[in-house]
C-alpha positions in Angstrom: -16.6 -5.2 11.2 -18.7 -2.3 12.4 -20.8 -0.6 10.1 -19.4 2.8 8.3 -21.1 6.0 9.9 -24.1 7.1 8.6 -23.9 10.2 6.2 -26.3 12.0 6.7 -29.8 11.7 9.0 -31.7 11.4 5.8 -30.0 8.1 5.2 -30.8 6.9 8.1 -34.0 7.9 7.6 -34.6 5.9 5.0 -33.2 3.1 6.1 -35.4 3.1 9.1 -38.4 3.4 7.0 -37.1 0.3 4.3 -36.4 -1.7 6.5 -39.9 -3.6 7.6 -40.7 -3.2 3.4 -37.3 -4.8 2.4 -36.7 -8.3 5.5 -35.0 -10.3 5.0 -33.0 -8.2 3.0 -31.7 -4.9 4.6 -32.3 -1.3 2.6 -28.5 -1.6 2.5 -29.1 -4.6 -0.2 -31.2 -2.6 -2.4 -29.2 0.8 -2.1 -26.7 -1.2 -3.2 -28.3 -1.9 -6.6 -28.9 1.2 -7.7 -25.4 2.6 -7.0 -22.8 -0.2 -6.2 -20.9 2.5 -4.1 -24.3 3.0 -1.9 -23.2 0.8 0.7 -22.4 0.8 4.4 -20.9 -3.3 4.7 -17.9 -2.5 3.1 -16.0 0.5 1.3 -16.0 0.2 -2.8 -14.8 2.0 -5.1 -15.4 2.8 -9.0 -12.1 2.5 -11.5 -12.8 6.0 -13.0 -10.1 5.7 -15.3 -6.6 4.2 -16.1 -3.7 6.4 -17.2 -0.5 4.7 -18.8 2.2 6.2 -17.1 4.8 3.9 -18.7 4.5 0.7 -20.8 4.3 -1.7 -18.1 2.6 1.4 -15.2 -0.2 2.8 -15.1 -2.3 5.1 -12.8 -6.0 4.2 -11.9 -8.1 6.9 -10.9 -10.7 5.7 -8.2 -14.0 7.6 -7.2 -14.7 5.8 -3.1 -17.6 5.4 -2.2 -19.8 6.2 1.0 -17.3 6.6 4.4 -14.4 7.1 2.6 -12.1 10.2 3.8 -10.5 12.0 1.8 -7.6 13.5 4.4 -5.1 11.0 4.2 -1.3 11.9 4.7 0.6 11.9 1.3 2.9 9.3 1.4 0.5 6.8 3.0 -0.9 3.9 1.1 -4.3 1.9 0.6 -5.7 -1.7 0.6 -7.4 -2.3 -2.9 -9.4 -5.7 -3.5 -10.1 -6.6 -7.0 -12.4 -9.9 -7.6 -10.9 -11.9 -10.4 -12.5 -15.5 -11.7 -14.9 -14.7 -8.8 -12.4 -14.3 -5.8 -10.8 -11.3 -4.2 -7.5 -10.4 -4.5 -5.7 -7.8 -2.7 -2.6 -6.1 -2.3 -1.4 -2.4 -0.6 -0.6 0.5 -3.0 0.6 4.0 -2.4 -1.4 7.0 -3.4 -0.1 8.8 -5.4 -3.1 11.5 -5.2 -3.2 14.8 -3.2 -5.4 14.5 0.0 -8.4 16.3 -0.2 -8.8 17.4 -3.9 -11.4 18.2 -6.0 -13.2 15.3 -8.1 -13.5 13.0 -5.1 -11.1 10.5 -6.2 -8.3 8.8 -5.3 -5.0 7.7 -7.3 -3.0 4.8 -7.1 -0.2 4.2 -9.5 1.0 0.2 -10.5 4.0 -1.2 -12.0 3.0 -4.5 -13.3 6.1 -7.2 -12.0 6.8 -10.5 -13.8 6.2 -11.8 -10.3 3.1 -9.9 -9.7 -0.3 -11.6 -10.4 -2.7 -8.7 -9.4 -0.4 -5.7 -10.7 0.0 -7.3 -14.5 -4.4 -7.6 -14.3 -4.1 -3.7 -12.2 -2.2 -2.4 -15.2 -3.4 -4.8 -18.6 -6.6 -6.0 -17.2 -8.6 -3.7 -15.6 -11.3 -1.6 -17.1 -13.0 1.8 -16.0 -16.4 1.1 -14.4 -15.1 -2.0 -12.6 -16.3 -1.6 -8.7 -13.4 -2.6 -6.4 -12.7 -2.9 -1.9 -10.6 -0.5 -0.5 -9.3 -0.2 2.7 -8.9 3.2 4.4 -5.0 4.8 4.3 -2.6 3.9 6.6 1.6 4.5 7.3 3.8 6.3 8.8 6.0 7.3 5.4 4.9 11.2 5.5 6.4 14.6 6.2 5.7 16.8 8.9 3.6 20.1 8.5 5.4 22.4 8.4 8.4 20.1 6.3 12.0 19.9 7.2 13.8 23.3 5.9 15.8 20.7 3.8 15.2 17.5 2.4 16.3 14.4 -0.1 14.9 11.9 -1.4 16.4 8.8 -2.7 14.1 6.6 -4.8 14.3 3.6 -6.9 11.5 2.2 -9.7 8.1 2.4 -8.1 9.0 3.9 -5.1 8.2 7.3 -7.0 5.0 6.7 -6.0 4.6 7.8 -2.3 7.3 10.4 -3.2 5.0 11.7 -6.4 1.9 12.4 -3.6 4.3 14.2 -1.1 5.9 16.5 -3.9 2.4 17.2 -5.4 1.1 18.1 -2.2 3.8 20.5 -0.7 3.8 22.2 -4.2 -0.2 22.8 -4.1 0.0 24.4 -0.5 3.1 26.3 -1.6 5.2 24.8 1.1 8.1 22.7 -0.5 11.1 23.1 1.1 14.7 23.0 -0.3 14.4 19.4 -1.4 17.0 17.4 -3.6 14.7 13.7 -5.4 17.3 11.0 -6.6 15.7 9.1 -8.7 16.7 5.8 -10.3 15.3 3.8 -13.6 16.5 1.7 -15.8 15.9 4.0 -18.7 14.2 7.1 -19.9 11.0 5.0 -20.8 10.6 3.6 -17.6 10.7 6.6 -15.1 7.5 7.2 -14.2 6.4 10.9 -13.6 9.3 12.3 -15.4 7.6 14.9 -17.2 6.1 15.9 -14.7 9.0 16.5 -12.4 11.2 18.0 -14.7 8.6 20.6 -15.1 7.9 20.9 -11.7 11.8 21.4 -11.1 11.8 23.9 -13.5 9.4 25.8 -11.8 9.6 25.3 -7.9 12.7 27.1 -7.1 14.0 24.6 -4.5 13.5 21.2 -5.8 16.5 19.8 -7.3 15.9 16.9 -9.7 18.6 14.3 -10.1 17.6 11.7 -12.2 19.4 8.5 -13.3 19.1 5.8 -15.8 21.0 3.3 -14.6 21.2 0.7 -17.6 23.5 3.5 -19.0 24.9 4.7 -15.7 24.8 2.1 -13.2 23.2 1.8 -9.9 23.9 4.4 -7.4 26.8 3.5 -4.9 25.6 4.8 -1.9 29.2 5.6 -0.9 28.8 8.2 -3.1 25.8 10.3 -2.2 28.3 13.3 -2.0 27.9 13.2 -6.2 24.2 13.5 -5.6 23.6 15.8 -3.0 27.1 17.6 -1.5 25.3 18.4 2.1 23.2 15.2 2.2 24.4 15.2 5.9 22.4 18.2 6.7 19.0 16.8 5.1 15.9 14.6 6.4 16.0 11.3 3.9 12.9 9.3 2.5 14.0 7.0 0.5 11.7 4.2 -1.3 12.7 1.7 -3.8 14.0 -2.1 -4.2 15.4 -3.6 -0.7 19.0 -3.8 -1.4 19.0 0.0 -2.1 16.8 0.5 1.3 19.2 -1.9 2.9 22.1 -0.6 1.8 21.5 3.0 3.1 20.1 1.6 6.5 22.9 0.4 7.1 25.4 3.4 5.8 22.9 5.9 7.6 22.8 3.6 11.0 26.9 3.7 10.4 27.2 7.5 10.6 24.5 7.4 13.3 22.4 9.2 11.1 19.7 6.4 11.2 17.1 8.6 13.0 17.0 10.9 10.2 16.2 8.4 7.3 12.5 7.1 6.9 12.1 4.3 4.8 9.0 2.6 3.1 9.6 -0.9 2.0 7.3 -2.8 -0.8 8.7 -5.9 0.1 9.1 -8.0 3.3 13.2 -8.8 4.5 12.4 -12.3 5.3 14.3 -15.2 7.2 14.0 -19.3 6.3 10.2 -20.2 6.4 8.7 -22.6 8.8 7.9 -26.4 8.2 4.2 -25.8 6.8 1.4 -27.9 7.8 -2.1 -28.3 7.8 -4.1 -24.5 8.1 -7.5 -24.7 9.3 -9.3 -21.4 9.1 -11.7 -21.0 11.8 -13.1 -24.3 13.8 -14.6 -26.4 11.1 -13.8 -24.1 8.6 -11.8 -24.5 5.4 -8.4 -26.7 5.6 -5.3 -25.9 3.4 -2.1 -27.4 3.3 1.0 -25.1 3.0 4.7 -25.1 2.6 6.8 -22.8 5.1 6.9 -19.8 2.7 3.1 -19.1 2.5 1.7 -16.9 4.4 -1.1 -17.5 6.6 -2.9 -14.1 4.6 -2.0 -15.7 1.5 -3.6 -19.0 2.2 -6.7 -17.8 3.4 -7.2 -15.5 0.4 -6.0 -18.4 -1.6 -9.1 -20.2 0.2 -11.2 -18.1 -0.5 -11.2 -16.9 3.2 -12.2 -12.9 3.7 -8.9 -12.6 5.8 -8.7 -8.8 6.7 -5.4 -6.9 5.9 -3.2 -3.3 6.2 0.2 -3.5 5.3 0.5 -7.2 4.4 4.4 -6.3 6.5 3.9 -6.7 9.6 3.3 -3.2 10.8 -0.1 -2.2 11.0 -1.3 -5.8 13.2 -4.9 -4.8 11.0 -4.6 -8.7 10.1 -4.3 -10.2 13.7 -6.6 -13.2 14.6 -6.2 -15.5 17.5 -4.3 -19.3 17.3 -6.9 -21.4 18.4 -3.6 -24.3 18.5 -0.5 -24.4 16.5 2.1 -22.7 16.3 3.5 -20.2 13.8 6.9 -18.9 13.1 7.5 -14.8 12.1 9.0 -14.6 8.8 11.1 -11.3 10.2 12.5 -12.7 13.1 12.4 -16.4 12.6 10.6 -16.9 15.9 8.8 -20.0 16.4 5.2 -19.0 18.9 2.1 -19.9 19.2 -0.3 -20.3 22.5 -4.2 -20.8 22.3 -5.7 -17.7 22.3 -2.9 -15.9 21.4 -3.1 -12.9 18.6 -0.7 -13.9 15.4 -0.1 -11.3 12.4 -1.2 -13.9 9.6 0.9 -11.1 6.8 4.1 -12.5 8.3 3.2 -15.6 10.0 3.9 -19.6 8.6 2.9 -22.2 9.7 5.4 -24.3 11.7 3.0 -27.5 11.4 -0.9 -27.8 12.2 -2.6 -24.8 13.2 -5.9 -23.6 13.5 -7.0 -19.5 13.5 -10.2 -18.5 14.9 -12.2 -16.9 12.7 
């Protein structure tokens, strides 16, 4: 990976003049002690604090270190890696911040799943102070400058999040549209944010807030988005939420021919049979896992211990490519079987459909 750009010539500066006092080690080692954030190898961050949003959500507050920017799109998310019983874990969160703020920090908010190894310790686990990767912002699930004249948003659970850093944005720079947010929990307890947007409804003129607990009232039929929002048909759509909902009004939007109007972000991968597994060998002589057809190659490398870089873990960003040295792999989307030496494979939604080796 190349090295983050130097700050300022004063850095540099120093490092210059370190470095014959400091070899083998580089100036970068013992910057690095003083402030864990001083470093140019890899971009940290600092847990600044954690904020319970709901009893199993919570937001962390984190202050990046050096080559961070601080301009990223609301709606876009980030690459966290948290080291756990001495190996890294990571996973892709939405901010939930507004770019370019004062404090320098950054906010990501987590609901902890049963499923979810990383977002239960995110949530339950982690304490302020604790130094943690990141990996710079990235999607496409943003609005346009200027927005849309009108908008709706249709969101389900944790898919507030992206939505939280769009509304928070476009109400500090005064621009927010006439805008309609759906918003689905299962009850009062467990909407995130709602405070916070029921006051902010109250007080942007053109935000509507519709929200709806759906242990009491069910789960919105999308049928019936006439009861939420009469001119829906007239609106751009970002919706984010649990894939049947995202499924559901993909295909009612791609039905009215509307489908170039809805933007979706999706926390989870739509994914077809797995492939046969096999033996994974990371690199030529490098470590060697066995996996069944529903692990992905990312997953067992990380599982390895392998530093396997990462983006989207969905197959969208391709910031996890490496080259099949042999093998081949099938795509978890598609169900397509590949796989010729030297070819580039995205390991977030590749298998292994027997033997393979990845050059590392």
């Amino acid at each position: 990976m190349a090295p983050l750009i130097e700050r300022t010539s004063a850095l540099q500066r120093l490092r210059t003049l370190g470095k014959g006092l400091t070899t083998p080690l580089s100036p970068d080692d013992y910057l690095a002690l003083i402030n864990p954030l001083w470093t140019q190898r890899e971009l940290r961050g600092r847990v600044e604090k954690v904020v319970a949003e709901t009893e199993n959500a919570a937001t962390l507050v984190i202050r990046p270190g050096w080559g961070w920017s601080f301009d990223h799109a609301p709606g876009q998310y980030i690459g966290i890696g948290v080291e756990i019983d001495g190996r890294f874990h990571w996973r892709s969160y939405s901010l939930s911040s507004v770019p370019l703020v004062e404090g320098r920090t950054v906010s990501i908010t987590v609901k902890a799943m049963p499923e979810g190894f990383l977002s239960e310790h995110l949530v339950n686990g982690l304490e302020p102070g604790t130094i943690v990767r990141l990996a710079t912002p990235q999607g496409d699930f943003v609005v346009p400058d200027p927005p849309p004249e009108k908008m709706l948003m249709l969101v389900g659970g944790s898919g507030i999040t992206p939505i939280m850093s769009i509304l928070r944005t476009l109400d500090r720079r005064g621009s927010l549209p006439d805008a309609v947010l759906s918003y689905s929990a299962r009850h009062r307890e467990d909407m995130m944010f709602h405070d916070e947007l029921h006051e902010l409804a109250q007080r942007a003129e053109h935000l509507t807030f519709v929200p709806r607990f759906t242990d009491d009232e069910g789960m919105l039929e999308i049928e019936r988005l006439d009861d939420v929002c009469h001119d829906w048909m007239e609106r751009e759509t970002w919706a984010c939420g649990p894939a049947p909902m995202l499924d559901a009004l993909t295909d009612h939007y791609r039905r009215l021919g509307r489908e170039d109007h809805l933007h979706v972000e999706r926390f989870n991968l739509a994914v077809t049979d797995g492939g046969e597994g096999g033996t994974v060998t990371f690199g030529v002589g490098g470590p060697t896992v066995e996996v069944d057809g529903a692990t992905t190659l990312l997953d067992a490398g990380e599982k390895a211990g392998v530093n396997m870089l990462f983006g989207c873990r969905m197959g969208i960003c391709h910031t996890c490519d490496v080259p099949l040295a042999s093998g081949r792999v099938r795509d978890l989307r598609s169900g397509d079987e590949h796989g010729e030496p030297g070819e580039y494979v995205q390991t977030c939604i590749s298998v292994a459909a027997g033997d393979c080796t990845l050059s590392l």
